[in-house]
C-alpha positions in Angstrom: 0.0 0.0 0.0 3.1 2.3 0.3 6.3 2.3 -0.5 9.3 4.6 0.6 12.5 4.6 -1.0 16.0 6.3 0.3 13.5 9.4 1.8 15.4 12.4 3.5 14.8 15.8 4.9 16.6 18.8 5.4 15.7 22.5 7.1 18.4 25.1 6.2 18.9 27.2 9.4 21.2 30.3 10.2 23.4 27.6 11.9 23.6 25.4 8.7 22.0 22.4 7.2 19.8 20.3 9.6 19.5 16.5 9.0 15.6 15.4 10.0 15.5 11.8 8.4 17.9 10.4 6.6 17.7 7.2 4.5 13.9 6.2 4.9 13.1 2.9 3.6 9.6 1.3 3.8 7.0 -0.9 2.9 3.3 -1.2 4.3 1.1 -4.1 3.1 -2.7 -3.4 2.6 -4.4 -3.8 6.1 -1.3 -3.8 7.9 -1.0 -1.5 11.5 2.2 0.1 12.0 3.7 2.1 14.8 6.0 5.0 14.4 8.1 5.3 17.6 11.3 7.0 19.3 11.8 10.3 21.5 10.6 14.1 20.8 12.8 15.0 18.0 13.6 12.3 16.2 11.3 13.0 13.2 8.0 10.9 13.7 5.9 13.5 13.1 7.8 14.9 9.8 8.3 11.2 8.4 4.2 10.6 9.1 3.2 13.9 7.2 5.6 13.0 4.9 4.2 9.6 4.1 0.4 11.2 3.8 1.6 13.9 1.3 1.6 16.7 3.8 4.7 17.4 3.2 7.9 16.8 0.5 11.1 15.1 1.5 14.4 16.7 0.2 14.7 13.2 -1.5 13.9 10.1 -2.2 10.3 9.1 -3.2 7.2 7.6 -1.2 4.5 5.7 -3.4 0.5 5.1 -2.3 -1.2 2.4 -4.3 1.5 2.0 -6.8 1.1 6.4 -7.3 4.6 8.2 -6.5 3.3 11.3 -4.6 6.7 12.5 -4.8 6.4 13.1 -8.2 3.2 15.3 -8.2 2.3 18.8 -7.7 0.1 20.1 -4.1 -3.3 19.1 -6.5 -2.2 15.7 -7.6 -1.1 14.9 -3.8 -4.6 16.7 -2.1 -6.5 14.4 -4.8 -4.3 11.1 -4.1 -5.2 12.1 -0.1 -9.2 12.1 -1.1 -9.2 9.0 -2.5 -7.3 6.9 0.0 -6.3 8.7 3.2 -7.9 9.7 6.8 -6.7 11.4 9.5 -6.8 11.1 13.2 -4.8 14.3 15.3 -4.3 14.5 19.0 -5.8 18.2 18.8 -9.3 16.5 17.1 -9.6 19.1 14.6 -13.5 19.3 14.8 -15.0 22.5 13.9 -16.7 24.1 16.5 -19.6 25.8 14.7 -20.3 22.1 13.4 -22.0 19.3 15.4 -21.0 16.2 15.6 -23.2 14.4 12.7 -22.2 17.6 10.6 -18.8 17.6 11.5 -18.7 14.1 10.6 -21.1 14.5 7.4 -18.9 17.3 6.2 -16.2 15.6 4.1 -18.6 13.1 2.8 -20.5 15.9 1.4 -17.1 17.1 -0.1 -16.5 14.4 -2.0 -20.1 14.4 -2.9 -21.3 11.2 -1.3 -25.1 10.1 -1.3 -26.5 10.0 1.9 -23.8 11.9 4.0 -26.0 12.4 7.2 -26.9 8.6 7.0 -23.9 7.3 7.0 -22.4 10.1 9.4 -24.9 8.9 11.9 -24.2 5.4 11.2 -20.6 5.8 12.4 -21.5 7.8 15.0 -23.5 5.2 16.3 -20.6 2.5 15.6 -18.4 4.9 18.0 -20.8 4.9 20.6 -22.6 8.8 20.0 -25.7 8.2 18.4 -27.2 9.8 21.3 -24.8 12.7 21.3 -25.4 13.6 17.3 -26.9 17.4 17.2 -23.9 18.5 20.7 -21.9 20.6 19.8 -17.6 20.2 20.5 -17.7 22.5 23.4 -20.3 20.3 24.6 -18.2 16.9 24.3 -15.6 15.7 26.9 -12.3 15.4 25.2 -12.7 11.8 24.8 -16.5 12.0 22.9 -14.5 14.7 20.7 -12.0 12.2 19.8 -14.3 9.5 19.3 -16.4 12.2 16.7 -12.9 12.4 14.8 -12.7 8.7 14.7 -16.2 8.2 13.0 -15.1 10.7 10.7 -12.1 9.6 9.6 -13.7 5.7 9.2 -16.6 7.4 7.4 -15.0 7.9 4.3 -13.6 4.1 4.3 -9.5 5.8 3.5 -7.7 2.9 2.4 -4.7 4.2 4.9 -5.5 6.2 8.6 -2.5 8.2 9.3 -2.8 8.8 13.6 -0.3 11.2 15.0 -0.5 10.9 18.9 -4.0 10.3 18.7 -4.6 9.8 22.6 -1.7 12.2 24.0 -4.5 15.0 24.8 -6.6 12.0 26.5 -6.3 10.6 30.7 -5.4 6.7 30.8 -8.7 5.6 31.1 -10.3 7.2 28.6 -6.9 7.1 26.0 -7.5 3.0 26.5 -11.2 3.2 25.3 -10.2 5.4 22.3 -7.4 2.8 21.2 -9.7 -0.1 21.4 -11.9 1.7 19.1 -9.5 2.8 16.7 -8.0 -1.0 16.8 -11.7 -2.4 16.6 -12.8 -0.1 13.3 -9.2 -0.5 11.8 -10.2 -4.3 12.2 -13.6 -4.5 10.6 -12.7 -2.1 7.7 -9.4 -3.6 7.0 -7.6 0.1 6.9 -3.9 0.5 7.1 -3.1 1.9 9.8 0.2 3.8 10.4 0.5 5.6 13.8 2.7 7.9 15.8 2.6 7.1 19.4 5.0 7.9 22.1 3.1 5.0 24.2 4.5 1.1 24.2 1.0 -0.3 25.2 -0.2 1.3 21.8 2.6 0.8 20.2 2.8 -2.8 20.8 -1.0 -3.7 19.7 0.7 -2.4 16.0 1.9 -5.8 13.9 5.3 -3.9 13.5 7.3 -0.9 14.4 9.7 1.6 13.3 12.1 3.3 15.7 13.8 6.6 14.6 16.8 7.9 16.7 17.8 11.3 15.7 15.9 11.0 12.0 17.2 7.8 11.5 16.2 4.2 11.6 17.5 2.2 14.6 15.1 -0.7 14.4 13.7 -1.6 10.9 9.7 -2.9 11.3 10.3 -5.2 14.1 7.5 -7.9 15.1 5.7 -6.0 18.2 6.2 -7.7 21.3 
């Protein structure tokens, strides 16, 4: 599902050329998890925006269904994202003169889907808010919000779910509930999942993981534990 070759990235500063990753290589397999791990710093953050088209490396290429993103303009790279990617932030990212079914409803609408407030409800109800569909995000607990951008990012069945931290802004308890759901809907819709996570519980419920040290790769897609 995608395929990194040789990827690097560097900042020029007033203090010279800063090295972020250096000599990326990767493959994900349809329906595979995988979890992004290593210390503040080390370039999980750039290498996952990197991988979803977000952002260009300074080299080196990074393919999504066979389609080298590398190779396209912002358009070509926003379309490639349509068709095959979702996104789960720590922050949520709900808009808050939206409610929940229309916050979810929204990029279904985008892209022009029948029945967008069906099926927004649908995975609303699936993430445990079907009673919670007209509140508003200054009316959810942290954890609901998160659980809104959940059934919004499954909502538009993305072939890949890119999650960067998607539980740091969450207590224990409730941070456990949201990674069983994100686990259980990865499950049934047989998404790839690829995840940033400074957590080894999460981490370790990924089939593999990557470990960057200083932008580079110290341990290369090793079997979880």
């Amino acid at each position: 599902m995608i395929e990194v070759s040789n990827i690097n990235k560097q900042v020029v500063t007033s203090e010279g050329t800063l090295n972020i990753l250096q000599q990326i290589n990767l493959s994900v397999a349809r329906g595979e998890s995988l979890a992004i791990i290593g210390p503040s710093g080390s370039g999980k953050s750039t290498l996952l925006g990197i991988l979803a088209g977000l952002d260009m490396p300074s080299s080196g290429t990074v393919a999504i269904d066979g389609e080298d993103i590398t190779a396209m303009d912002e358009e070509g790279r926003a379309a490639v994202r349509a068709g095959h990617v979702g996104f789960v932030f720590q922050s949520f990212h709900l808009l808050p003169g939206l409610t929940a079914l229309e916050n979810v409803a929204l990029p279904l609408e985008l892209q022009g889907i029948d029945n967008a407030l069906q099926t927004a409800r649908q995975y609303l109800q699936r993430v445990g808010l079907g009673e919670r569909v007209t509140h508003y995000p200054r009316q959810l607990s942290g954890g609901e919000q998160q659980r809104v951008a959940l059934a919004r990012a499954f909502a538009c069945r993305p072939a890949i779910l890119f999650a960067d931290e998607p539980t740091g802004n969450l207590d224990t308890g409730t941070g456990e509930k949201i990674n069983d759901l994100l686990f259980d809907l990865n499950a049934e819709e047989g998404t790839t999942l690829i995840l940033v996570t400074h957590e080894k519980t999460l981490a370790a419920r990924c089939g593999r993981r990557l470990e960057l040290q200083a932008g580079r790769q110290v341990e290369q897609l090793a079997e979880s534990a």
